[in-house]
C-alpha positions in Angstrom: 0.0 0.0 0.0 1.6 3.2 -0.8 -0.1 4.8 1.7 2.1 2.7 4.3 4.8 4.6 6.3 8.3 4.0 5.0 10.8 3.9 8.3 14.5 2.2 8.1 14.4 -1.5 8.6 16.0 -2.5 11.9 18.6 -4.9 11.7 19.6 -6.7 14.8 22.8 -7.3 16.1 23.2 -10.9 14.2 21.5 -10.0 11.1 24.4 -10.7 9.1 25.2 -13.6 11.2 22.2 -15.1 12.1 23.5 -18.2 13.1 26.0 -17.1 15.6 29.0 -19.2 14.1 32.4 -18.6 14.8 34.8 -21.7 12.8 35.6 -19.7 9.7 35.0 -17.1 8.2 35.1 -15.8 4.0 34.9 -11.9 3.7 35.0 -9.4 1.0 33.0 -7.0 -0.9 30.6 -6.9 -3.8 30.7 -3.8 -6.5 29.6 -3.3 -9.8 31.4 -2.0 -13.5 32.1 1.3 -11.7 33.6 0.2 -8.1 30.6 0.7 -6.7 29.4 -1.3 -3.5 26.3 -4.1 -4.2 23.6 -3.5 -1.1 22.1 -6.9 -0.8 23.9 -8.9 -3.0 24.0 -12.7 -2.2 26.7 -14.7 -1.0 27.2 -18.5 -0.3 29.1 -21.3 0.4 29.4 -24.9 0.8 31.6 -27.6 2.5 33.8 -29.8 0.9 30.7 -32.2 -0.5 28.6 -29.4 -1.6 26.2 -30.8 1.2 26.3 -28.0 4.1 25.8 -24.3 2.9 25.4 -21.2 4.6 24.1 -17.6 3.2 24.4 -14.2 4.0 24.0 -10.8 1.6 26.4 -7.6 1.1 26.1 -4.4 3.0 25.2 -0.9 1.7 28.7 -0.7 0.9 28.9 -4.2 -0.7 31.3 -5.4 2.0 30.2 -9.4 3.5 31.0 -11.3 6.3 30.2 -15.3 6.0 30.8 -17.0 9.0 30.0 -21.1 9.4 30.5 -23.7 11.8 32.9 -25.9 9.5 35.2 -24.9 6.6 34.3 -23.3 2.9 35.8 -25.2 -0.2 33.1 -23.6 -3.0 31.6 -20.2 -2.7 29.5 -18.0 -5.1 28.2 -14.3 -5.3 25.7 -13.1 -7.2 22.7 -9.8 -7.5 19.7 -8.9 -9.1 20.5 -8.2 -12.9 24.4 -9.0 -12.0 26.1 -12.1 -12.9 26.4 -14.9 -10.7 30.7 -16.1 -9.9 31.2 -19.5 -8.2 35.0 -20.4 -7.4 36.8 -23.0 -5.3 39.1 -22.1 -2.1 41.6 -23.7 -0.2 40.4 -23.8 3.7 44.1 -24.6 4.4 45.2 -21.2 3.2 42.9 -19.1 5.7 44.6 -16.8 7.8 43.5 -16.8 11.6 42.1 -13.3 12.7 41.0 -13.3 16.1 40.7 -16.6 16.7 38.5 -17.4 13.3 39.8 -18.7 10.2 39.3 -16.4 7.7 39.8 -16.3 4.1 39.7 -12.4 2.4 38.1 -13.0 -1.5 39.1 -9.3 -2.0 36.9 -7.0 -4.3 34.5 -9.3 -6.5 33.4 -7.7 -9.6 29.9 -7.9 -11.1 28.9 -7.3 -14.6 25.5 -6.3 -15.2 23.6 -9.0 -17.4 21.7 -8.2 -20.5 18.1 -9.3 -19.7 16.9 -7.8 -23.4 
């Protein structure tokens, strides 16, 4: 109804973690053509099977944080109208940061797809 009022969504303390994890950790950030940051953009990964995922989405400044309870071997981002990227990672080459296992992906770049 567009008569609704709009007010900010409130987004608790775990909304990006959800599941409270803490055994590793991938991080990095989402942007577009021009650099800049993907709000909402999705993010997930898998165990070594493919059989145990977890899912989390990019902040306003496209930067993610996806923490699990065992460690990642496959991930993938994607967004609306974007391209989806899937790669492979090496859970032996994570780097502990306080305490966590964490594996930086860097800047991930997504094209906008022709829908036409």
């Amino acid at each position: 109804d567009s008569k609704m009022k709009k007010e900010p969504c409130f987004c608790p303390e775990n909304y990006y973690n959800f599941s409270s994890n803490n055994k590793f950790l991938i991080k990095g950030k989402i942007v577009d053509a021009e650099g800049k940051g993907i709000d909402g953009g999705g993010v997930l990964a898998w165990d070594q099977w493919w059989i145990n995922h977890y899912f989390s989405t990019s902040k306003s400044d496209g930067s993610f944080e996806l923490y699990s309870s065992y460690p990642f071997y496959h991930w993938m981002v994607s967004s609306t109208l974007h391209e989806m990227i899937r790669k492979d990672i090496n859970p032996d080459t994570a780097k502990t940061i306080n305490g966590i296992p964490t594996i930086n992906l860097g800047t991930i770049v997504l094209e906008k797809v022709d829908i036409d």
